[in-house]
N, C-alpha and C positions, 0 to 999 in steps of 0.2 A: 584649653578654651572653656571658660565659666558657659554652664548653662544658661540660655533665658530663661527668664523667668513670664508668670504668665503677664501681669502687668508691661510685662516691655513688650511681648509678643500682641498686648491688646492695643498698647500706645501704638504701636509699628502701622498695625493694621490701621487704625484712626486717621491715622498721617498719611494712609495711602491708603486710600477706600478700591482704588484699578487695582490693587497688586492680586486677588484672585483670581480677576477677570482677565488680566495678563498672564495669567498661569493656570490655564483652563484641565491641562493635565493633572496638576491637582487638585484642582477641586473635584474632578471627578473620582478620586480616592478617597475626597476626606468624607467619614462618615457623621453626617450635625445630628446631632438630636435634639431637636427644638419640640416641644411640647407647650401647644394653648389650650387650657380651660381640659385639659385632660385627653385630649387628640392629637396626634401627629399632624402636623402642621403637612399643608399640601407642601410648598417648597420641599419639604423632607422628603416626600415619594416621590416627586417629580425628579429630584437628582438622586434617587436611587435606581430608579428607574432609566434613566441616564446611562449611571454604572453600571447598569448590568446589560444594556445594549451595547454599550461599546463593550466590555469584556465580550459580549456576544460575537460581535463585526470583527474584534481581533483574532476571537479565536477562530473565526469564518476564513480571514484573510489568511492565516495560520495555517488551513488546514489544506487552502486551495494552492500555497504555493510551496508546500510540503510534495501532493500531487502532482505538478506541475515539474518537479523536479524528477521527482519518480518515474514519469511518461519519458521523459527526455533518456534518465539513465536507459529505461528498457528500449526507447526506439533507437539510441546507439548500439545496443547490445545486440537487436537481432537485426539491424542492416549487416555489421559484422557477418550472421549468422545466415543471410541470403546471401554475401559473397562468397563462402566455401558451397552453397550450393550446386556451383557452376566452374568451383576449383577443383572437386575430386568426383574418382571415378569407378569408386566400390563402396558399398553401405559401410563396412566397416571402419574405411579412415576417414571417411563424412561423423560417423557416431563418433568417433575418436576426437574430432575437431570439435564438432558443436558442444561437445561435455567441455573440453578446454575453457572455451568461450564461456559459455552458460555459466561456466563456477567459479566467474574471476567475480561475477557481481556476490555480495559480501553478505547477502540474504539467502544465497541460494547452494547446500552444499553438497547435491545430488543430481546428475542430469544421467539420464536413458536414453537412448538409443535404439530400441531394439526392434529384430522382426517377430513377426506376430508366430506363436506356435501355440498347441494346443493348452501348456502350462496357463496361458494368461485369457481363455476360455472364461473363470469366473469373474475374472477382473472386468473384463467387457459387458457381464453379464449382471454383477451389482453395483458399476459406476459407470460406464457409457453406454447402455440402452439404448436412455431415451436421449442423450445427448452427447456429442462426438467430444466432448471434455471433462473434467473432472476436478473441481477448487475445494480444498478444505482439508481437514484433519483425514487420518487413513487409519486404519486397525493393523496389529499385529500381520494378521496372512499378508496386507498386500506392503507393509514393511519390508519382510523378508523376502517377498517377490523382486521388490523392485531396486532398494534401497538398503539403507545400514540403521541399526538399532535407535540410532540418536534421531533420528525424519520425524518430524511427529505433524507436517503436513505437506500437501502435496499439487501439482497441477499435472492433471492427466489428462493426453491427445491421442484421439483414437485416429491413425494416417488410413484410409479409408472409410468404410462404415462396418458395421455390426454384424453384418451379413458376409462383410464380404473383407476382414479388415487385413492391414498391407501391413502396419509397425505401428507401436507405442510409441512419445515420446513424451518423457514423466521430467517433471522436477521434484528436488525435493526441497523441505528447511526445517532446520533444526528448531524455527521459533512455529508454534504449534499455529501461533495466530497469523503466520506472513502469507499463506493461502486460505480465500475466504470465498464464497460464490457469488458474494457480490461486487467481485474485484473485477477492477475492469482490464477485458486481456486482445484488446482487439489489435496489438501488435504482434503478437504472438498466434492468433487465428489465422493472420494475415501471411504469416510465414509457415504457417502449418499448412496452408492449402498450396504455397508453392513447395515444401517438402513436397505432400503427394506427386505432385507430376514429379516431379526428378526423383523419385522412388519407381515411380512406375515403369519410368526412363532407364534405369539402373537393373530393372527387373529381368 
């Protein structure tokens, strides 16, 4: 197929003054550089300006149904993870199940379980103080505390409080950035505070 040439491409346009307007998609792509009297013509910023609000609202729409998808995976994950709360009947094969569970999702390749002993005293002490969870990268110590060499972040749940705490439950992922503190985990709070009572239950 011969290339157009620009004369056909300007005859084209001539002949059909709508066909831009008709194809508003690309206009908003195509970069004009029209230049009056040595200024950028307003039309020139104004569809640039165009372009870079819609790239903005795409990447907006982009980002919310990215999100939106993510909410959905995790709240199938831990309704799952409330139905063995009330299937089993020792800490042990409850820890046993919810790691199963927890690490079919493709983000996550570390889940804990455990009860609290005095080993995990510093862990409480430099990540849940002041707050009963724990989002974001982890150092070496609490690596080998909790997890395998490859974790390089984490979400830590303190099952009581500080004072008085009942078991950890940790995740891990091998991608450094998939736990962050400003991620939002209000399904997994939500099943953490019914953990507590059927811990307590168990106790």
């Amino acid at each position: 197929m011969n290339e157009l040439t620009k004369a056909q491409v300007a005859e084209y346009l001539t002949q059909h003054p709508d066909f831009l307007i008709e194809q508003p998609h690309l206009l908003a792509k195509l970069e004009l550089q029209q230049k009056e009297q040595g200024a950028t013509s307003l039309v020139h910023i104004q569809q640039r300006q165009l372009r870079e609000h819609n790239t903005l609202l795409k990447n907006q729409i982009e980002s919310m149904s990215k999100h939106a998808t993510q909410n959905e995976l995790v709240y199938r994950l831990f309704s799952q993870c409330h139905s063995q709360l009330w299937s089993n009947y020792d800490f042990n094969t409850l820890a046993s199940n919810l790691t199963n569970i927890i690490c079919t999702s493709p983000n996550i390749s570390n889940c804990k379980l455990v009860k609290y002993t005095a080993q995990y005293e510093s862990l409480i002490e430099h990540r849940l103080t002041h707050s009963t969870h724990y989002l974001g990268r982890i150092n070496q110590q609490e690596r080998e505390l909790l997890f395998s060499d490859e974790t390089q972040s984490a979400a830590i749940y303190l099952i009581g409080d500080s004072k008085k705490p009942v078991a950890i439950l940790a995740f891990g992922s091998n991608d450094a950035n998939h736990f962050e503190p400003a991620q939002d985990n209000l399904f997994v709070l939500d099943f953490v505070r019914a953990l507590q009572l059927r811990l307590l239950e168990l106790a």
